[in-house]
DOSEVO-851944 format. One line per 8 residues: number of its first residue (from 1); for each residue x, y, z of C-alpha. Coordinates in Angstrom, 1 decimal, padded with zeros to 4 digits. Layout:
N
NUM = X/Y/Z ~ ...
***
This chain:
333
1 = 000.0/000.0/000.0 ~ 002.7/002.6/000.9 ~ 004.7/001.5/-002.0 ~ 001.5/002.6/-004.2 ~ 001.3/005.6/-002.8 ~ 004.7/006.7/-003.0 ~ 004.8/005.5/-007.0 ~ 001.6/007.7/-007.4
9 = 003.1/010.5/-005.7 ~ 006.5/010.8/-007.9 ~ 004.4/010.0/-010.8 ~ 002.4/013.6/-009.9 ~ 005.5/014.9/-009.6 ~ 006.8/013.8/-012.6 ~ 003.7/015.4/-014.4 ~ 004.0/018.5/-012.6
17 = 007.6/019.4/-013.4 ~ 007.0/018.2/-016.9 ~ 003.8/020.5/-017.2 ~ 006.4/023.0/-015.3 ~ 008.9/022.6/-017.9 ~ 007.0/022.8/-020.7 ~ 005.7/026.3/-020.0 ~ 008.4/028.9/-020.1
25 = 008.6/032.5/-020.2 ~ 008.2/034.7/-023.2 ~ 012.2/034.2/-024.8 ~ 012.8/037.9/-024.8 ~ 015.3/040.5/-022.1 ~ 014.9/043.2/-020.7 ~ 018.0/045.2/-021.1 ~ 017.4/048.6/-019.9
33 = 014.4/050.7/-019.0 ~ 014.6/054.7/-018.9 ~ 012.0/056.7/-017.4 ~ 011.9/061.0/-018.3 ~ 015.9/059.8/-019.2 ~ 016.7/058.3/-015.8 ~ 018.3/054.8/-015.8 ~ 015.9/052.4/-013.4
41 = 017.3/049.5/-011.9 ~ 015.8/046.4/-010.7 ~ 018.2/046.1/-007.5 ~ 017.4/049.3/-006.3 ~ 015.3/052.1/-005.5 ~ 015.3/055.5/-008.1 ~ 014.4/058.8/-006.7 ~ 012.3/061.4/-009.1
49 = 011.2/064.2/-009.0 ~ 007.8/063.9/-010.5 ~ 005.4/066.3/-011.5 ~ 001.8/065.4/-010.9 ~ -000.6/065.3/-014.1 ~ 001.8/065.1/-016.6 ~ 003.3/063.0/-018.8 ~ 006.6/061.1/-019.2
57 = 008.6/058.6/-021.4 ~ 009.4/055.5/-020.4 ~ 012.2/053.9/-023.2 ~ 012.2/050.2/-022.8 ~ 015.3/048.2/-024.4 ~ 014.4/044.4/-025.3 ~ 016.8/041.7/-027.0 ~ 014.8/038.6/-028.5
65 = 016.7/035.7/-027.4 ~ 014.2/033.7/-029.8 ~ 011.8/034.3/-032.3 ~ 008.8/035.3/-031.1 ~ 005.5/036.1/-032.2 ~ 002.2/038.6/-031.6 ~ 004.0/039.9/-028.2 ~ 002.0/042.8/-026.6
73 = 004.6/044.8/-024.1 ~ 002.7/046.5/-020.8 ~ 004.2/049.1/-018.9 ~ 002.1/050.7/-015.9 ~ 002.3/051.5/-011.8 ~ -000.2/050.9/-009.5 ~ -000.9/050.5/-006.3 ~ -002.5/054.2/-005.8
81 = -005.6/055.1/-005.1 ~ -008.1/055.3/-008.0 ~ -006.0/053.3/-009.9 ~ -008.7/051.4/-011.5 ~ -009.7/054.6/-013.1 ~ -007.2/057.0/-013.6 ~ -004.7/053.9/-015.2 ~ -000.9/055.2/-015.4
89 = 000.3/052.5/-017.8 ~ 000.7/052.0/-021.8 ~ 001.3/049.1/-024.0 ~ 002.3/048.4/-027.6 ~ 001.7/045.4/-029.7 ~ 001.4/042.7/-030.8 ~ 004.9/043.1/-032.3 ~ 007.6/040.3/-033.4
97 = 011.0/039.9/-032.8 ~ 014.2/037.9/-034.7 ~ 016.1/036.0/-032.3 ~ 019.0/038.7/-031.5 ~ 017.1/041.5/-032.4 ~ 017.4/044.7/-030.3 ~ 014.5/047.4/-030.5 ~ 013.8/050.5/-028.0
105 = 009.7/051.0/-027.3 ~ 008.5/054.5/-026.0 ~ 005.5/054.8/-023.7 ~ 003.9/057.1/-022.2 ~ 002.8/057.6/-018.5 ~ 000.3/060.1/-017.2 ~ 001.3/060.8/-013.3 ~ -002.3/062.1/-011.9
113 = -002.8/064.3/-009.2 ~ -003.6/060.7/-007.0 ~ 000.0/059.9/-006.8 ~ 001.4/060.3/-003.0 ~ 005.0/061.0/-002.5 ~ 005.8/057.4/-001.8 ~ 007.4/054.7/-003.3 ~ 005.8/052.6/-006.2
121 = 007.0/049.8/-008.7 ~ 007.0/050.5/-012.4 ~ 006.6/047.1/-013.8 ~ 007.5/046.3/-017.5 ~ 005.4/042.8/-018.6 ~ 006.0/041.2/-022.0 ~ 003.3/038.5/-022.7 ~ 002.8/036.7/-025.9
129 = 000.1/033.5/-026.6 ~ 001.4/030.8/-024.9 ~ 004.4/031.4/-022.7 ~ 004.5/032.8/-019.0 ~ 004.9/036.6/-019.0 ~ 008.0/038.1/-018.2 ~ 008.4/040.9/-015.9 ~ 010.7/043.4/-015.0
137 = 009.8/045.0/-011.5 ~ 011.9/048.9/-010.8 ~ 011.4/050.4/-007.9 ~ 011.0/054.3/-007.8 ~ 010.1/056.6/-005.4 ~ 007.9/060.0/-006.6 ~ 008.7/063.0/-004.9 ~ 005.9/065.9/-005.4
145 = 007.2/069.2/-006.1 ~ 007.6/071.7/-003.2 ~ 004.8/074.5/-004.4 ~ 001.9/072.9/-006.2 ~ -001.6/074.0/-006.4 ~ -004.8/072.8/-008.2 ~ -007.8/074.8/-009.7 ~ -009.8/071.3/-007.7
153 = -013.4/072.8/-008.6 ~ -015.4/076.1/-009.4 ~ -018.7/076.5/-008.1 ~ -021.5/079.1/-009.7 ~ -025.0/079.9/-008.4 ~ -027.0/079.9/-010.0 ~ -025.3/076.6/-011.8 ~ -027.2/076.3/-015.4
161 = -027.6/079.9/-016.6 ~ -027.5/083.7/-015.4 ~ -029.6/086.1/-016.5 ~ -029.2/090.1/-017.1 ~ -028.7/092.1/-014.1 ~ -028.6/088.6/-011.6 ~ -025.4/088.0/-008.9 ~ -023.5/085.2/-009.9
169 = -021.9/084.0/-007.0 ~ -019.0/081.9/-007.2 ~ -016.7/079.8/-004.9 ~ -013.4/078.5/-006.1 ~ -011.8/075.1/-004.5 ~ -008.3/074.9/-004.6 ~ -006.0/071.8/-003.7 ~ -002.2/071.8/-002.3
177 = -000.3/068.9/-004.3 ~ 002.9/070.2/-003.1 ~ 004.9/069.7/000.0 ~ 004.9/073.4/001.7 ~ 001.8/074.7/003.4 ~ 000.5/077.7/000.8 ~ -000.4/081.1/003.2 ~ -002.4/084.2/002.0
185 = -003.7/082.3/-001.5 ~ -005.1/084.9/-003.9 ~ -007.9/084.0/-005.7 ~ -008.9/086.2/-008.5 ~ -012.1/086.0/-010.7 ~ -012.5/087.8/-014.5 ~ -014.9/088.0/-017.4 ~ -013.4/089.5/-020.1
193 = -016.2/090.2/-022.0 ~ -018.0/092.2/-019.3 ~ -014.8/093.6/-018.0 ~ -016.1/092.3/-014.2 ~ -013.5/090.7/-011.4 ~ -013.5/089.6/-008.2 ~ -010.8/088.9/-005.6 ~ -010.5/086.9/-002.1
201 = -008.1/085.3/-000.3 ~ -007.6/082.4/001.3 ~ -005.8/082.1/004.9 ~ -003.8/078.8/004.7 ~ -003.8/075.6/002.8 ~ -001.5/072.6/004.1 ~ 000.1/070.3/002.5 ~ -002.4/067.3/000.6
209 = -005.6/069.3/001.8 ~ -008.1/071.6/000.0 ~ -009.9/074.6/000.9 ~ -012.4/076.6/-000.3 ~ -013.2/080.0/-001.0 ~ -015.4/082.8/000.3 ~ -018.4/083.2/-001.9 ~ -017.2/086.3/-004.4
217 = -020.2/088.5/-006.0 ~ -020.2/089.8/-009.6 ~ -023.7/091.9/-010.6 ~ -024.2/091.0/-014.5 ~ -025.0/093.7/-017.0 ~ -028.1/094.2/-018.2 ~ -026.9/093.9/-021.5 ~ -024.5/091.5/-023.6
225 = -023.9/088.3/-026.2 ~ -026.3/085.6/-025.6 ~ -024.6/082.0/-024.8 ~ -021.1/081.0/-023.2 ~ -018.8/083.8/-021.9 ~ -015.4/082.9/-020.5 ~ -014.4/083.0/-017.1 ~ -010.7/083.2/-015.7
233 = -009.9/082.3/-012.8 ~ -005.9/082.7/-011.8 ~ -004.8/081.6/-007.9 ~ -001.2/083.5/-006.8 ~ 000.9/081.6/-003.9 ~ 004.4/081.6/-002.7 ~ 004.0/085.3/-002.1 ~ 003.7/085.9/-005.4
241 = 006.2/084.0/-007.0 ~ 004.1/081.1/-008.2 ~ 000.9/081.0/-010.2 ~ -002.2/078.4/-011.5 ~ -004.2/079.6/-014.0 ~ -007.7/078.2/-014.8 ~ -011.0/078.9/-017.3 ~ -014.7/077.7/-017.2
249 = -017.4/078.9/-018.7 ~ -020.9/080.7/-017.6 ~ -024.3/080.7/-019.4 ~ -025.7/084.1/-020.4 ~ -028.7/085.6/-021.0 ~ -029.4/089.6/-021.9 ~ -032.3/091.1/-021.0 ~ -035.7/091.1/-023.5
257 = -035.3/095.0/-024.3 ~ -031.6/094.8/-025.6 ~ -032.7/092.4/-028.5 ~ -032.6/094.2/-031.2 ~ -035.5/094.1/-034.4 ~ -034.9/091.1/-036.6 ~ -033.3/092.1/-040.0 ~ -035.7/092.7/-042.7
265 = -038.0/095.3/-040.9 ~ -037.8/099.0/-039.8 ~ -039.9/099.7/-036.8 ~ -042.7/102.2/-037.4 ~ -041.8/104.9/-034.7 ~ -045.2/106.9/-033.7 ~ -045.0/110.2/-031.6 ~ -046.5/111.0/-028.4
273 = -050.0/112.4/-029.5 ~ -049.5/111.6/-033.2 ~ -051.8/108.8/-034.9 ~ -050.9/107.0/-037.6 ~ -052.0/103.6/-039.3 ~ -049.8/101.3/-041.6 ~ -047.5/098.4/-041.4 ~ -043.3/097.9/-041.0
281 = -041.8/099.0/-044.2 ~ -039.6/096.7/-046.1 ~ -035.9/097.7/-045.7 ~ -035.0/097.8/-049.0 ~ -038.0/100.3/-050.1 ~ -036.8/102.4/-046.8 ~ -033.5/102.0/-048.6 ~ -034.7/103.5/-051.9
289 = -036.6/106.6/-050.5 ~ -033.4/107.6/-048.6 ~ -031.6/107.0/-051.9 ~ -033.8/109.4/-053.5 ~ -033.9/111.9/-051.1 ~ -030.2/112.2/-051.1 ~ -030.2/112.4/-054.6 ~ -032.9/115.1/-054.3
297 = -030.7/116.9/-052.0 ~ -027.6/116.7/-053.9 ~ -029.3/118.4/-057.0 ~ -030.7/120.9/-054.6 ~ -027.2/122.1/-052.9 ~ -025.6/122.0/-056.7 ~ -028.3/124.3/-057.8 ~ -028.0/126.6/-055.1
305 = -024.5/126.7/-055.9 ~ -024.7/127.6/-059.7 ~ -027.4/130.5/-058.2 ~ -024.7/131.7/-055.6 ~ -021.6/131.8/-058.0 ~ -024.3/133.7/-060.9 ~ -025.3/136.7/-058.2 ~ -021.8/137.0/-057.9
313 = -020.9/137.4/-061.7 ~ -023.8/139.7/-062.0 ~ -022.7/141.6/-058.9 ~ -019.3/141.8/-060.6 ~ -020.7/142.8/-063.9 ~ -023.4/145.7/-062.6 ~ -020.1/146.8/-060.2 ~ -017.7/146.8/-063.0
321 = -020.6/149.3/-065.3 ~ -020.9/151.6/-062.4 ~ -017.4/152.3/-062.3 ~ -017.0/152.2/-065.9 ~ -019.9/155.6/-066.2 ~ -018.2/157.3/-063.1 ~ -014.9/157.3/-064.7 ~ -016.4/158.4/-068.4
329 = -018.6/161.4/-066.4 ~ -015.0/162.5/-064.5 ~ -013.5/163.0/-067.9 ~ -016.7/165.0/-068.9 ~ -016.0/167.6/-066.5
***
């Protein structure tokens, strides 16, 4: 009985380091991985200096030590929070590879505003059909800048639209990604095309907390475009040496007496105690009669011209006679 069970037990091992054997990893090296031009190693720890929300290249170096087909290269971080939906990874594939051939991939990783300063693991994965996937694992640690903040949220009430001559009222959130606490934040408001600002301060802001402004007040005009006007918003910190800058949008709407007449018509304009009956006049017959009358008018000043400069000949002429019959009676006498 024992001798059974000790045949049936090498005989699973047997299988399993067969099965073990038979799957290997995906025949290809990772030689050298750069990320925003720094050399990552898999022995040790790199220190960046990472800026949150952006974007930087990470150059992987692979040597095929086999043909290989349809591989699909992964490279990514996790381990932050809202990972699962703000993904900092890229991949490329499928691709194929010559035994001995060398070839550098780019990628691209977008750091968001999630990332802690803390260390992580920048994993580069090759995986192909039927082999295990191979894995390089470089640890790195992210270091957030020293002044940092965020335009988080902007708040308007009313929220859909704002109507002629309304308050908007507006409160800004604002978010410290950096690693100094942020005193005296300015906040400043603007709508360009209504030449209106606002401006309020904010106290203090630590480090990895937000606050939010005072509510600031801007009376509309009564008049302006219909639709979406811009609004700037620009926060100053670090006593004035640092800046984020920001821009929404609000929905306007003038009020009913600055539309002006549709295109077409001319309003028939009736004076206090005057009657009158008819209907809008087309503009192009409004058009005409001015026409005319200019033309009119022009004839009339020409006219009155050629009348002026003949009095004057004839006041030359009847001048001229007169003097001509004094001098003839002066040589009479």
């Amino acid at each position: 009985m024992k001798t059974k069970t000790i045949g049936m037990l090498c005989l699973f091992l047997i299988t399993l380091l067969a099965m073990t054997a038979a799957v290997s990893a995906v025949p290809v090296t990772i030689q050298e991985v750069e990320l925003d031009d720094v050399l990552l190693r898999q022995d040790q720890v790199t220190r960046l200096d990472i800026e949150k929300n952006q974007e930087y290249e990470v150059d992987v170096l692979l040597e095929a030590d086999e043909d290989v087909d349809d591989m699909e290269i992964k490279v990514f971080v996790s381990g932050f929070e809202y990972s699962l939906t703000e993904r900092a990874e890229d991949h490329e594939g499928p691709v194929s590879m010559e035994a001995g051939e060398v070839r550098q991939f780019t990628f691209d990783i977008d750091f968001s505003d999630e990332f802690d300063q803390d260390d992580y693991l920048l994993r580069v994965m090759l995986i192909d059909r039927n082999d295990e996937e191979t894995i390089g694992r470089y640890p790195i640690k992210l270091d957030v800048p020293r002044h940092s903040l965020k335009i988080e949220d902007v708040i308007f009430y009313p929220e859909t639209q704002i109507n002629a001559n309304e308050a908007l009222m507006t409160s800004i959130r604002i978010e410290n990604n950096g690693e100094k606490t942020q005193d005296d934040v300015k906040v400043r408001l603007y709508i360009p095309d209504f030449e209106l600002a606002a401006t309020t301060y904010i106290n203090e802001i630590e480090d990895g907390d937000e606050q939010e402004t005072e509510e600031m007040y801007l009376r509309m005009p009564k008049c302006g475009a219909d639709g979406l006007h811009a609004v700037e918003i620009t926060v100053e910190y670090g006593e004035g040496h640092y800046k984020t800058t920001g821009r929404t949008y609000i929905n306007f709407k003038q009020d009913e007496s600055c539309i002006v007449p549709e295109e077409g018509t001319v309003e028939l304009i009736v004076t206090e105690g005057q009657e009158t009956e008819g209907e809008a006049v087309p503009v192009e017959e409004a058009e005409e009669k001015v026409q005319d009358t200019a033309k009119i008018r022009k004839a009339l000043e020409i006219l009155l011209l050629v009348l002026v400069v003949l009095l004057v000949i004839i006041g030359l002429v009847i001048g001229f006679t007169r003097l001509g019959r004094n001098k003839t009676e002066d040589d009479d006498y």
